[in-house]
C-alpha positions as CSV (number, residue, x, y, z in Angstrom):
1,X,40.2,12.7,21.2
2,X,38.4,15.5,22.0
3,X,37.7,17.5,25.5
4,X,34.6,19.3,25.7
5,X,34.2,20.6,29.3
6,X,35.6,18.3,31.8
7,X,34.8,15.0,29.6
8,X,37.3,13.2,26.7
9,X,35.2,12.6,24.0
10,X,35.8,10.3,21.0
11,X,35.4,6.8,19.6
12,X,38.1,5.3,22.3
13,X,35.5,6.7,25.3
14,X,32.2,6.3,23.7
15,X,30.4,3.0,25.4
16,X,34.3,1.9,26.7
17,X,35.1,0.1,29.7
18,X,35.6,3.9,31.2
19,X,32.0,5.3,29.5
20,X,29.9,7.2,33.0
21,X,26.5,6.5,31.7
22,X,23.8,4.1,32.5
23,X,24.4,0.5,31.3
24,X,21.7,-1.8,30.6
25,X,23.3,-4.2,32.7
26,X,20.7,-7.5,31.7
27,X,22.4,-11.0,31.6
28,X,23.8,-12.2,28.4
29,X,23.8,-15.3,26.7
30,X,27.9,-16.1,28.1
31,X,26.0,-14.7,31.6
32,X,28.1,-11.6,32.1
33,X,25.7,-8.0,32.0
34,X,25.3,-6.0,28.9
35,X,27.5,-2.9,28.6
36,X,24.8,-1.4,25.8
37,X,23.7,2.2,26.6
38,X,20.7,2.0,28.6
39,X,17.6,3.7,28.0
40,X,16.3,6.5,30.3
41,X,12.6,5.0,30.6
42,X,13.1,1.4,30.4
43,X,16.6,1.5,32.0
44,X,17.6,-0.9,29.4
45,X,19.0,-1.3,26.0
46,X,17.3,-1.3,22.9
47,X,17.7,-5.0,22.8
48,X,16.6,-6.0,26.1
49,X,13.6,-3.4,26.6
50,X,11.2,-6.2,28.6
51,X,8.8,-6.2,25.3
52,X,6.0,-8.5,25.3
53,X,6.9,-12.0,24.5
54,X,3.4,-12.5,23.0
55,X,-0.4,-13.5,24.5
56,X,-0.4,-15.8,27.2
57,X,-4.2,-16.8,27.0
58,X,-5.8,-18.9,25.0
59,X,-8.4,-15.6,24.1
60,X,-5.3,-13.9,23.1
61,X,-3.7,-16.2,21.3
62,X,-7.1,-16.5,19.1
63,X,-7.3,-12.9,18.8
64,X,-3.8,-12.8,17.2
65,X,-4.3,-15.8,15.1
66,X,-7.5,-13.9,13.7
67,X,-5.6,-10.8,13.4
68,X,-2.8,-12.2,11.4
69,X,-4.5,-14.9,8.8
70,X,-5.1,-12.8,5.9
71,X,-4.1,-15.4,3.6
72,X,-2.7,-13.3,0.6
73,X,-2.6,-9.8,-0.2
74,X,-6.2,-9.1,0.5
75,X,-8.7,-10.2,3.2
76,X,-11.6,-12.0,2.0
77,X,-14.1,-8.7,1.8
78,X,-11.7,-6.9,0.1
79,X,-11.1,-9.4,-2.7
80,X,-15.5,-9.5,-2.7
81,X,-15.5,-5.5,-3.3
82,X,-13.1,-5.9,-6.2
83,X,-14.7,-8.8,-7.1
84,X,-18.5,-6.5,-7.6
85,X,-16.5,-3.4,-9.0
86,X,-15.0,-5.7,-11.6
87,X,-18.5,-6.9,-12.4
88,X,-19.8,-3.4,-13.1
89,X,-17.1,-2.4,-15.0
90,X,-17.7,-5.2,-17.6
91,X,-21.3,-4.8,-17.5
92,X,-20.7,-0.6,-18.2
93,X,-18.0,-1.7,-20.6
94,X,-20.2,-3.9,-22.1
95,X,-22.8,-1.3,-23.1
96,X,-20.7,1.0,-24.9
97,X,-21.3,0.6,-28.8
98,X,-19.7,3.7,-30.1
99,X,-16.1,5.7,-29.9
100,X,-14.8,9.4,-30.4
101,X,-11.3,9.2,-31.6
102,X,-8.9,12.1,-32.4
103,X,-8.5,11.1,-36.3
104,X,-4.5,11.0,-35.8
105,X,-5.9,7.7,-33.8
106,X,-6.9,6.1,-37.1
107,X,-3.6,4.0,-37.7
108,X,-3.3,2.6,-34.3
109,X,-7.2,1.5,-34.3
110,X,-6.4,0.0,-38.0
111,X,-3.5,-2.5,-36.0
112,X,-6.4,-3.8,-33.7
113,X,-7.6,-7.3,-34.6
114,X,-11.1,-7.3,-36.1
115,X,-12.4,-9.5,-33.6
116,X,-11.9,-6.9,-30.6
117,X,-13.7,-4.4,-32.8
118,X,-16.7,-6.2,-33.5
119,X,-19.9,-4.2,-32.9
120,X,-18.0,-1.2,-32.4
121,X,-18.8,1.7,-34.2
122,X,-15.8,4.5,-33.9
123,X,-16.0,8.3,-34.6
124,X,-12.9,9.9,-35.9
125,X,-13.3,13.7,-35.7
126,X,-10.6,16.6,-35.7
127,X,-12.2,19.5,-33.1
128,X,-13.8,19.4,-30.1
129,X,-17.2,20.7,-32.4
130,X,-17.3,17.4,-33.7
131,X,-17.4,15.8,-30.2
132,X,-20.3,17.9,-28.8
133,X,-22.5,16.8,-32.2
134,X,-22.0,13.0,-31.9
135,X,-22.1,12.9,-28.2
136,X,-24.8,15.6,-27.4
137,X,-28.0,14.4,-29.2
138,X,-31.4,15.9,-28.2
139,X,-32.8,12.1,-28.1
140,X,-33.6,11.0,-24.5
141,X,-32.7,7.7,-23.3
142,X,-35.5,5.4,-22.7
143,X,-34.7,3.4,-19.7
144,X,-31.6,5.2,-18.0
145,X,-29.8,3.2,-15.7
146,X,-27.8,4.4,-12.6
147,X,-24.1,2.8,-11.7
148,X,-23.5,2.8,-8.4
């Protein structure tokens, strides 16, 4: 036990029979009053702070059911949007036709199956000279096409 001013302080006095604050004094399941600390707004505890016990229309009770039926991870626009970015990253992934490797990549590239390589035509170069020549041609593209 400690005394600090004109108060004991310790576990024996803290929320005792003898504690001089504020209880929260609501009826309890065996019907006596709760001896919980109350809290200075609400004048309850924690446990019995009056919160809402829901919507009590039939308006409300819609609104909540709306607000609450997701139905998975995503709601149904998000799953759309990664639905159409999916789509345009096959069709982008679909137009690529050649690779720039680093030529330490050669072995790993040699382990793919030939199947996944088909109509794939892969650079293997060892500077970043290299790069600018195969990517940087002074052709101009036909049709180009924008992504969005």
């Amino acid at each position: 036990m400690l005394t600090k001013g004109n108060v004991e302080i310790g576990i024996e006095t803290r929320f005792g029979p003898n504690w001089p604050g504020v209880r929260c004094g609501a009826r309890t399941k065996d019907g006596g009053e709760c001896q919980r600390p109350a809290v200075k707004r609400t004048g309850r505890c924690t446990r019995h702070s009056g919160k809402s016990t829901g919507p009590r229309t039939k308006a409300g009770r819609d609104k909540i059911a709306t607000l609450h039926t997701t139905h998975g991870r995503f709601t149904k626009e998000k799953r759309q949007a990664a639905k159409k970015r999916a789509e345009v990253g096959r069709t982008v992934r679909a137009e690529i036709k050649q690779i720039i490797l680093c030529e330490k990549n050669l072995p790993n590239v040699e382990e793919i199956k030939e199947e996944y390589l088909k109509g794939l035509k892969f650079h293997y170069v060892k500077n970043m000279r290299e790069v600018l020549d195969i990517a940087l041609t002074k052709q101009r593209v036909k049709e180009p096409k924008t992504i969005q």
